[in-house]
Wavefront OBJ file of the C-alpha trace (Angstrom):
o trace
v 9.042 81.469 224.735
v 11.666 79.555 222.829
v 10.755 75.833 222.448
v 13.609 73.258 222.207
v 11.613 70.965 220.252
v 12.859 73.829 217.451
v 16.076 72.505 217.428
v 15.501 70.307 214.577
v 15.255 72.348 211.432
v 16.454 75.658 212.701
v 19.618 75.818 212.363
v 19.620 74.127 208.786
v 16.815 77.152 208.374
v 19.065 79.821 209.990
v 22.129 78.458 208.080
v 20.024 78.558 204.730
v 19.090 82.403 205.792
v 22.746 83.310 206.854
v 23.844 82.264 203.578
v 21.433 84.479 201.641
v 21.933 87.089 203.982
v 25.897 86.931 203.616
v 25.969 86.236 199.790
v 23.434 89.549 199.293
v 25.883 91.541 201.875
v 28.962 90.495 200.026
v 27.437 91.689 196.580
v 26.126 94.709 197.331
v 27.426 96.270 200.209
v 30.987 95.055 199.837
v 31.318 94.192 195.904
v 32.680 91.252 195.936
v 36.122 93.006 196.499
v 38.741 93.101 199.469
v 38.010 96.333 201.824
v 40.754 96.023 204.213
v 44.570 95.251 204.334
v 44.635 92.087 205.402
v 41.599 90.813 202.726
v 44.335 92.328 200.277
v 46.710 89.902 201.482
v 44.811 86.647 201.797
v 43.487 86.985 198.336
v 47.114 87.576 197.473
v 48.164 84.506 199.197
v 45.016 82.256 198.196
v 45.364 83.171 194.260
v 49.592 82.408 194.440
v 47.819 78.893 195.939
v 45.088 78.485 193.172
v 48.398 78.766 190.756
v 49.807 76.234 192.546
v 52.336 78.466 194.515
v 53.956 79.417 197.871
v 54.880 82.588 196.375
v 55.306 84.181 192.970
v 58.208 85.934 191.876
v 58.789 89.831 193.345
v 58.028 92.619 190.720
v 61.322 93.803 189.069
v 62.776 96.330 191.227
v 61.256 99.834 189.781
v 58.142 98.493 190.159
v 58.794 97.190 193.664
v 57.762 100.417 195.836
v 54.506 100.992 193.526
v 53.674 97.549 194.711
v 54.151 98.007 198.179
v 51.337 96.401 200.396
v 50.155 95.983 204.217
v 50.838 92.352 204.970
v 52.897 91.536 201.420
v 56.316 91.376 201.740
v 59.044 91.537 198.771
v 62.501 89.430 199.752
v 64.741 87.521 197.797
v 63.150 87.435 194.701
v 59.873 86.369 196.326
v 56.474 87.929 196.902
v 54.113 86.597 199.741
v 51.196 87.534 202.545
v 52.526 87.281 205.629
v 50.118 85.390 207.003
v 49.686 81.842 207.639
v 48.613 79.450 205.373
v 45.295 77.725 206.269
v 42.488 80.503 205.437
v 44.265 81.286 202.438
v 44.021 77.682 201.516
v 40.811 77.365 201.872
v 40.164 80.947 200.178
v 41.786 79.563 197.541
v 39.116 76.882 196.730
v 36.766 79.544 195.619
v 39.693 81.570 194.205
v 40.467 78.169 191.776
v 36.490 78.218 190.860
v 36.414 81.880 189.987
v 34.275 82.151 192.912
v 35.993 83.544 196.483
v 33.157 85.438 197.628
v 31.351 82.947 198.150
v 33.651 80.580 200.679
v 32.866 83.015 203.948
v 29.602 82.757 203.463
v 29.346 78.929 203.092
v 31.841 78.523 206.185
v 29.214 81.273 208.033
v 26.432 79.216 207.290
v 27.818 75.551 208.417
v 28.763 77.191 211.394
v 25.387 77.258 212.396
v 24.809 73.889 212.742
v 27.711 73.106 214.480
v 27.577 75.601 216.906
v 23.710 74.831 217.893
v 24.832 70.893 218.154
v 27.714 72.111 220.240
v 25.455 73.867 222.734
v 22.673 71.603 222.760
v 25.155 68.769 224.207
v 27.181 71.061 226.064
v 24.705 72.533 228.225
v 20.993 72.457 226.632
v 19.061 72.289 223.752
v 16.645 75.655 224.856
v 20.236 77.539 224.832
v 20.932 76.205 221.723
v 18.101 77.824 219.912
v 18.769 80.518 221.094
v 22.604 80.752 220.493
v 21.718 80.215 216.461
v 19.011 82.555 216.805
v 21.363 84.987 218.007
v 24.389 84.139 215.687
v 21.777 84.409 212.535
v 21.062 88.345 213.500
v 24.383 89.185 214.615
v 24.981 92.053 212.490
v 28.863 91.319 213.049
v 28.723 87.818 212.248
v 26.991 88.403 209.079
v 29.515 91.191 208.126
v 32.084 88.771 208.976
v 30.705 86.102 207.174
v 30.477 88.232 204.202
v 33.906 89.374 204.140
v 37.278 87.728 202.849
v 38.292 87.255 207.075
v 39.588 84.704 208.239
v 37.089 84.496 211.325
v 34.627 82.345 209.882
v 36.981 79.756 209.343
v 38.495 80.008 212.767
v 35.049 79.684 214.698
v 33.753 77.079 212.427
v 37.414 75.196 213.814
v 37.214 75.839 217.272
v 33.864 74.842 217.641
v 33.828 71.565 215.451
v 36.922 71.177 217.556
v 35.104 71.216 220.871
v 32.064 69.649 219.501
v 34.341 66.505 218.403
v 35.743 66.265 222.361
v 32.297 66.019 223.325
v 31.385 63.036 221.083
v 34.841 61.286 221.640
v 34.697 62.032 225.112
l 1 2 3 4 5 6 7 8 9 10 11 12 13 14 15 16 17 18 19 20 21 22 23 24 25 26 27 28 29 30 31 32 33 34 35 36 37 38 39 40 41 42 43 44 45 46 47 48 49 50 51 52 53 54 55 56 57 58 59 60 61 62 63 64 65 66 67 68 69 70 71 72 73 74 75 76 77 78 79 80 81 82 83 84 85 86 87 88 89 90 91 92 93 94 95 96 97 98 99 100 101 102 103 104 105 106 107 108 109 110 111 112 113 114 115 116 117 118 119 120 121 122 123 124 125 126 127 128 129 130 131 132 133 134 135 136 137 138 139 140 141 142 143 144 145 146 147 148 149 150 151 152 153 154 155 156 157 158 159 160 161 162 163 164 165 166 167 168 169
């Protein structure tokens, strides 16, 4: 039986374990290092920020094709992701502290919160619980979390978005 009254402390509690959870993920399952094209790229594009850049200069031509990547492009003298800007930027926090791995996994964790205060006005504070509960195990949101993806960011958006038209509202 899930008890509402829970609703308190657990999703500070389930944000405290997602954090652990993520952090222990990123170092030893994942290294601390990109796994997939696109992580490439953001970490690309969130270090040219931490230097203070849009872009950095291309790699002289014979170098060019050796430096080829997924989702970094080489034109007119310029090297950049392709993506857009904001997860980078944030990456790039962590990347300017020497410490990227560890921005996912913070953003996973506030989620948490937000999410169960989301629900709880939305529709009840039973479902709630039970929402974080569920977010706190997901094996894919803890994966995600622990990654350099830009999900984390985007769900922690939307729903701070959604929770902010309910309190205006």
């Amino acid at each position: 039986r899930v008890d509402a009254s829970a609703g308190k402390a657990l999703p500070w509690l389930a944000a405290l374990w997602v954090l652990v959870a993520t952090l222990i993920l990123n170092l030893l399952a994942f290294d601390r290092m990109p796994r997939i094209p696109d992580e490439v790229a953001y970490l690309f594009q969130a270090k040219s920020f931490a230097l203070g850049h849009l872009y950095v200069p291309a790699p002289p031509e014979p170098m060019a094709a050796a430096l080829s990547y997924d989702w970094i492009a080489i034109a007119d003298g310029k090297w950049f992701s392709i993506f857009p800007p904001g997860w980078p930027a944030a990456l790039a926090i962590g990347v300017a502290l020497g410490l990227p791995f560890i921005v996912n996994p913070l953003i996973a964790a506030l989620t948490l919160p937000v999410g169960h205060a989301l629900v709880s006005r939305w529709v009840s504070p039973r479902l709630a619980v039970l929402v974080t509960l569920l977010l706190a195990v997901s094996p894919w949101y803890l994966a995600t979390g622990a990654s350099l993806m830009s999900h984390s960011l985007t769900l922690l958006l939307v729903l701070s978005a959604w929770l902010l038209m309910l309190t205006q509202g």
